[in-house]
C-alpha positions as CSV (number, residue, x, y, z in Angstrom):
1,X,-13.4,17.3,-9.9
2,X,-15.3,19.6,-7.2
3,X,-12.8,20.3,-4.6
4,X,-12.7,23.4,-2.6
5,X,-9.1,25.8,-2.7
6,X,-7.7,24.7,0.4
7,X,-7.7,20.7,-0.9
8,X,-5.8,22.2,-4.1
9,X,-3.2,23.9,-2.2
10,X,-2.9,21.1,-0.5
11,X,-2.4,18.4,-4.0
12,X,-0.1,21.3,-4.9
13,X,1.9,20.8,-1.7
14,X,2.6,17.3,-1.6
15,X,3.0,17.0,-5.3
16,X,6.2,19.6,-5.0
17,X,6.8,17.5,-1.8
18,X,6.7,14.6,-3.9
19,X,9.0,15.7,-6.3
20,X,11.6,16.7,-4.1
21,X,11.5,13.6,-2.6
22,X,12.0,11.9,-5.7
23,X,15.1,13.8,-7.1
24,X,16.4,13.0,-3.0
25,X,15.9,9.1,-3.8
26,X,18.3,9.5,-6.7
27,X,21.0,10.7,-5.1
28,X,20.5,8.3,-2.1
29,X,22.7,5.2,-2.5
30,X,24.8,2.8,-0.6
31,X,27.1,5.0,0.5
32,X,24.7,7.6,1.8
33,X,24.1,10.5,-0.4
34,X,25.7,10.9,-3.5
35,X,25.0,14.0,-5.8
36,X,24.7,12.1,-9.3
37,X,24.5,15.7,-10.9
38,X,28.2,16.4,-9.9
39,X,29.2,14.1,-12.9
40,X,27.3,14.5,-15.2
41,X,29.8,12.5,-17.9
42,X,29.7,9.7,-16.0
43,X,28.0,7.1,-17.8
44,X,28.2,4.6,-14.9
45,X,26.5,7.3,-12.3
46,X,23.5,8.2,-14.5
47,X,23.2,4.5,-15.6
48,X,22.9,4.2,-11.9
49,X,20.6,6.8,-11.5
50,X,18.4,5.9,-14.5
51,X,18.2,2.2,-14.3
52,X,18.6,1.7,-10.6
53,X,17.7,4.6,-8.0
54,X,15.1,6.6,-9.8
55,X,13.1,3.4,-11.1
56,X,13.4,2.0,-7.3
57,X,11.8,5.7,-5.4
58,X,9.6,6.1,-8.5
59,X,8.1,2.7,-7.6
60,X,8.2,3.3,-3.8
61,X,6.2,6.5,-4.3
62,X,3.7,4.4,-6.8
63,X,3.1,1.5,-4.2
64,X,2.9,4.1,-1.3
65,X,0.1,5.9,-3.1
66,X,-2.0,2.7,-3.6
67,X,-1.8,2.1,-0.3
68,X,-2.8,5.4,0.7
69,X,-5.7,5.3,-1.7
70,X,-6.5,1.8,-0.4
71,X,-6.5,2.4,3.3
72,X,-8.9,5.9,2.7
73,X,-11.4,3.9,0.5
74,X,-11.1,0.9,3.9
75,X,-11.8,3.6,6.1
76,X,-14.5,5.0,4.5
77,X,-16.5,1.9,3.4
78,X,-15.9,0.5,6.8
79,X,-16.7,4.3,8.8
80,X,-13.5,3.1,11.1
81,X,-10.5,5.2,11.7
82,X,-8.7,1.9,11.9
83,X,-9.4,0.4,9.3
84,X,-6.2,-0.5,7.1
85,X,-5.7,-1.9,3.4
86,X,-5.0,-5.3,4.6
87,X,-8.1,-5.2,6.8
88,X,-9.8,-7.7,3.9
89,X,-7.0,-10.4,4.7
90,X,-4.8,-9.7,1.8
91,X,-1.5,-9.2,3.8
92,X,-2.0,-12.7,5.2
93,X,-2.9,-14.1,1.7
94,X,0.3,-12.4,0.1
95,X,2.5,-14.1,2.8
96,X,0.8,-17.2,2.5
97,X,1.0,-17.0,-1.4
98,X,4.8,-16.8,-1.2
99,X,5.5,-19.2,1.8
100,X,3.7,-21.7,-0.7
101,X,5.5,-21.0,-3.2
102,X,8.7,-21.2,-1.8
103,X,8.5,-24.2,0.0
104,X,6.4,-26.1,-3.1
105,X,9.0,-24.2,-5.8
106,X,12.3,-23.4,-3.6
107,X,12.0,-19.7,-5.6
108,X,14.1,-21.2,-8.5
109,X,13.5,-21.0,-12.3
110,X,10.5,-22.0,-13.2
111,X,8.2,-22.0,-16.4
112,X,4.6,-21.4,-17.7
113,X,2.2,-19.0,-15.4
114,X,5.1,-20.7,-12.4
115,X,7.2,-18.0,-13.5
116,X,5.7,-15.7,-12.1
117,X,7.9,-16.1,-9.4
118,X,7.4,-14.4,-6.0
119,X,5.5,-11.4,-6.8
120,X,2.9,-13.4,-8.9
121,X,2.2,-15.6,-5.7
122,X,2.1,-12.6,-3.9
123,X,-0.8,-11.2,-6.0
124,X,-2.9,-14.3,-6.2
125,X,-2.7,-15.1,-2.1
126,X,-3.6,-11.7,-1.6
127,X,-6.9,-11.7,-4.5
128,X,-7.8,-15.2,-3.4
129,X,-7.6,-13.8,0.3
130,X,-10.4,-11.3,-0.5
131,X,-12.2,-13.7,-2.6
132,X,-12.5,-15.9,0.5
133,X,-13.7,-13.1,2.5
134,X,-16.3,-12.1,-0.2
135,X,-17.7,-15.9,0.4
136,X,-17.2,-16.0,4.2
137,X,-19.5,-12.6,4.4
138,X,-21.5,-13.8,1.7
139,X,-20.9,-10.9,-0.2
140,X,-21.0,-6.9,0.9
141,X,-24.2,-6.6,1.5
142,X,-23.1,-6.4,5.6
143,X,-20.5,-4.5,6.0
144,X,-19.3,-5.8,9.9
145,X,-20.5,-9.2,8.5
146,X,-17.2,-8.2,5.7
147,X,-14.7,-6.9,8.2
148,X,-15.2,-9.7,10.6
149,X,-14.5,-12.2,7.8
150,X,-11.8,-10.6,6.7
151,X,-10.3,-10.6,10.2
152,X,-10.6,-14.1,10.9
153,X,-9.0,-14.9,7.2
154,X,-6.1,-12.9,8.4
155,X,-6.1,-14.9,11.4
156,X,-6.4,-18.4,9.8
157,X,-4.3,-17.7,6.8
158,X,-1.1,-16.4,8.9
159,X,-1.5,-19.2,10.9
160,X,-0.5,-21.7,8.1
161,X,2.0,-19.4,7.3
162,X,3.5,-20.1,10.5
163,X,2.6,-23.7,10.4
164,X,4.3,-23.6,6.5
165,X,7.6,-21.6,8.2
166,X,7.5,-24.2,10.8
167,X,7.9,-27.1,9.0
168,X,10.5,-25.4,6.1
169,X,12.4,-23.1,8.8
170,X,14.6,-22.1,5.6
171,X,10.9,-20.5,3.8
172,X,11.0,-18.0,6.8
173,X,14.3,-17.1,6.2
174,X,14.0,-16.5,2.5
175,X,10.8,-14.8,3.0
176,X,12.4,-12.3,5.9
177,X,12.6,-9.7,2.9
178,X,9.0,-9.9,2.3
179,X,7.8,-9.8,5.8
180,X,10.2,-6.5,6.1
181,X,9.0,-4.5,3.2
182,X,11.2,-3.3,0.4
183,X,11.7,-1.6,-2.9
184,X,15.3,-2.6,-3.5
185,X,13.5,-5.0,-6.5
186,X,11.7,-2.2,-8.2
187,X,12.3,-1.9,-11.7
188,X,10.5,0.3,-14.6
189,X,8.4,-2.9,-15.8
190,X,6.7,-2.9,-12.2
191,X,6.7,1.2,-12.3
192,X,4.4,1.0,-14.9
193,X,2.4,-2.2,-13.7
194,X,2.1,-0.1,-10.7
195,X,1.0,3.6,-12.0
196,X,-1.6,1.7,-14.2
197,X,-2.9,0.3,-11.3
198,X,-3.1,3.2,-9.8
199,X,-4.9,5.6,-12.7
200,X,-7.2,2.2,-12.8
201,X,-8.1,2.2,-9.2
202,X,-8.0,6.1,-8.5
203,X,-10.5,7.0,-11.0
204,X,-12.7,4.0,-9.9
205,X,-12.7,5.5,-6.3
206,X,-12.9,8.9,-7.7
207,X,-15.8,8.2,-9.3
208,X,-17.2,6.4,-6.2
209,X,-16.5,8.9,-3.8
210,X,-20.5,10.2,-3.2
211,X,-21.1,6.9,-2.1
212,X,-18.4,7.3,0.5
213,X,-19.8,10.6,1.8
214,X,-23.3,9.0,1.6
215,X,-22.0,6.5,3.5
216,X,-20.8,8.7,6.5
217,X,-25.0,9.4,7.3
218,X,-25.2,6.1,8.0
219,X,-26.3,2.7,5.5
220,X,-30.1,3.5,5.9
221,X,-29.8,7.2,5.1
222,X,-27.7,6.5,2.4
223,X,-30.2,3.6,0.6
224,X,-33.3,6.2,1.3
225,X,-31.3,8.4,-1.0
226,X,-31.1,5.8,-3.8
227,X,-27.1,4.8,-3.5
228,X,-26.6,1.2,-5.3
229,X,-25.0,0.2,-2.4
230,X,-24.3,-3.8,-2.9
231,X,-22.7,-2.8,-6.4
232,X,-20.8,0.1,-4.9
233,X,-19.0,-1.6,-1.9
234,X,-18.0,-4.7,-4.8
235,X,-16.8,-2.0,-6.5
236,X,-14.7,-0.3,-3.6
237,X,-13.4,-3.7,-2.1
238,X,-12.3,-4.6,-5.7
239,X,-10.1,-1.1,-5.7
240,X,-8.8,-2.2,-1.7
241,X,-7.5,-5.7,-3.2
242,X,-6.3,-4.7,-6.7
243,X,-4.4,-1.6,-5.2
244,X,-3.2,-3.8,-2.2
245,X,-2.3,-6.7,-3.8
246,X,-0.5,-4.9,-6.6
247,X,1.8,-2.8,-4.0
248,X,2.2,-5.6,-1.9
249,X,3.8,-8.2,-4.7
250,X,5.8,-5.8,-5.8
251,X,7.5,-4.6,-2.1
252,X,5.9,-6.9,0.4
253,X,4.2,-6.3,3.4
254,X,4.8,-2.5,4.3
255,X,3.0,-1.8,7.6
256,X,1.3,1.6,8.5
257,X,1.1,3.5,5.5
258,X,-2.2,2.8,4.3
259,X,-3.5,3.3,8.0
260,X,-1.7,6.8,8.9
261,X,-2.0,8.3,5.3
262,X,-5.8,9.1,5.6
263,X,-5.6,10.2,9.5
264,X,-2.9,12.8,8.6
265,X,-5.0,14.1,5.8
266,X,-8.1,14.1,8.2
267,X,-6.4,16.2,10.8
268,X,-4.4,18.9,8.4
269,X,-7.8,19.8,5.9
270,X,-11.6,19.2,6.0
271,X,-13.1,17.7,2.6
272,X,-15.1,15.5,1.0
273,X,-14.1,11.7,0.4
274,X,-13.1,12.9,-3.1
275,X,-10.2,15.4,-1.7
276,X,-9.5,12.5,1.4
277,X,-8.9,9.8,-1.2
278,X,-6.7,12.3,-3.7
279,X,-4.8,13.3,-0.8
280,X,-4.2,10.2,1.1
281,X,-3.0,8.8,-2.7
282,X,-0.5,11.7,-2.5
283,X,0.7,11.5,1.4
284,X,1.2,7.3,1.2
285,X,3.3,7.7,-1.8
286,X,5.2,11.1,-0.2
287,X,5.8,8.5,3.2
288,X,6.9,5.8,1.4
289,X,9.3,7.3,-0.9
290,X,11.1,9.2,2.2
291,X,10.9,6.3,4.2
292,X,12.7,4.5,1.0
293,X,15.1,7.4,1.2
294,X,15.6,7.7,4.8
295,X,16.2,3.7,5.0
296,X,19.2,4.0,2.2
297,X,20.9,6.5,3.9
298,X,20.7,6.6,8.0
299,X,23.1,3.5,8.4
300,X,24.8,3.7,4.9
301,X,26.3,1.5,4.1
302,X,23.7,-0.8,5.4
303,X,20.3,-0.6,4.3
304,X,17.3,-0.6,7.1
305,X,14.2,-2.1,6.1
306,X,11.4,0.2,4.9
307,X,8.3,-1.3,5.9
308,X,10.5,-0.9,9.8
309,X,10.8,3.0,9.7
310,X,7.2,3.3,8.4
311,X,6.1,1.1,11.5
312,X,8.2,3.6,13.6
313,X,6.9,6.9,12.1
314,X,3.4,5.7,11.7
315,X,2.6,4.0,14.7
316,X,4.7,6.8,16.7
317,X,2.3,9.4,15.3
318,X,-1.0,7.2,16.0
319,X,0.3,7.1,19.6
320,X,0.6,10.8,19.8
321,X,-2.9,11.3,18.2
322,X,-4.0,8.5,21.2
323,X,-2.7,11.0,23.6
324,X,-3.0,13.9,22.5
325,X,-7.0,12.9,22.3
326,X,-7.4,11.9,25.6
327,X,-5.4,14.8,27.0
């Protein structure tokens, strides 16, 4: 991997970062902080810790990564700062995919591929989401043509959610969890779904990432130098909807990390897309597993959404970079 020393310092850096923030999530729990290595012969604290807290900021750390990842590739294939992981219409497909199935199922026990409960019908609004968008935009050969479709699926598909949540008002009340973002569910099954999806998906956008910086001279400068681009952008919007629908079924819809993750990379070092998309990997799982932390412990013993505080931070440091740009 050809990255310059200052993109290494900077892995280094939020990997430690990451780290800490991990062994913090295990000793954040509904009580506010409690120091698990204190009693260390308790069996029910480090069954706790083992099978409960680290599993749960493991997982939040995992998803936040695929959606840092995610919303660098969007950004990049799109050449728009604000360009997010659900950009392609796979937020609204998720919710859609679990409003159907809880007004169709009621959520209950259920057998055959129904079992897969919530977080399957997550994953299959949110592919079948993109899918539609692939057909609207006939395809990736435009890319505006791609991001326009994907807007309008948003639109149209969270308006039958609301139509859905209108007719069934208790679906919108089961599916306020969702909607809100959380890891409370996370268990080592979906750590390890996750962190496949994620080697999967980074060394596919890894290996993509001259395209990218093609890309940045423009689509005609970048075919004159012999870039596959049609098979390239499938490529890409396959690792945006694999790495969004994965985090997204397993925690629901957690707003801003996939959109602030790059910008915070952009304005701390200069490097290729390769370093961007390593480091926006690293700084959406570091914000989403303190987020996770922060939301278990600031009104302990109640628990604040996640995908909330990461609206807060994230959106309250776009609005600064607004301002502090047209200062």
């Amino acid at each position: 991997m050809n990255l310059n020393a200052s993109t290494w310092r900077w892995v280094s850096t939020l990997l430690l970062l990451s780290l800490a923030a991990l062994v913090l999530g295990t000793a954040a729990g509904n009580q506010g902080w409690q120091a698990w290595w204190q009693y260390p012969a308790d069996a029910v604290v480090q069954q706790i810790v083992w099978d409960i807290r680290l599993p749960r900021s493991l997982g939040a750390w995992l998803g936040g990564a695929l959606l840092g990842l995610a919303g660098a590739v969007a950004q990049g294939l799109f050449r728009n700062p604000l360009a997010d992981p659900f950009v392609l219409g796979s937020a609204s497909g998720a919710s859609m995919g679990v409003s159907v199935f809880l007004s169709m199922m009621g959520g209950g026990a259920l057998t055959g591929w129904l079992s897969l409960g919530l977080t399957g019908a997550a994953f299959l609004g949110a592919v079948l989401a993109v899918l539609l968008t692939l057909v609207l935009a006939r395809g990736a050969e435009q890319t505006l043509r791609l991001l326009l479709a994907g807007v309008v699926v948003g639109v149209v598909l969270g308006a039958i959610t609301s139509l859905l949540s209108l007719w069934q008002p208790q679906v919108l009340l089961a599916m306020q969890g969702f909607m809100l973002g959380s890891s409370a569910f996370m268990n080592v099954q979906g750590c390890l779904l996750l962190a496949a999806v994620l080697a999967v998906c980074t060394a596919v956008a890894m290996a993509l990432s001259r395209v990218l910086d093609a890309l940045t001279l423009g689509e005609a400068t970048a075919s004159s130098l012999g870039v596959p681009l049609h098979s390239a952008r499938l490529a890409l919007v396959g690792v945006i909807s694999l790495a969004t629908g994965a985090a997204v079924a397993q925690m629901g819809l957690v707003a801003f990390v996939g959109l602030a993750a790059p910008h915070w990379v952009r304005s701390w070092v200069r490097t290729a897309q390769g370093g961007q998309l390593l480091l926006s990997a690293l700084m959406g799982g570091l914000m989403l597993c303190g987020a996770d932390v922060l939301a278990r412990v600031a009104l302990a013993p109640q628990e604040l959404p996640v995908g909330v505080l990461t609206a807060v931070v994230g959106g309250g440091y776009l609005l600064w970079r607004v301002h502090q740009e047209s200062v």
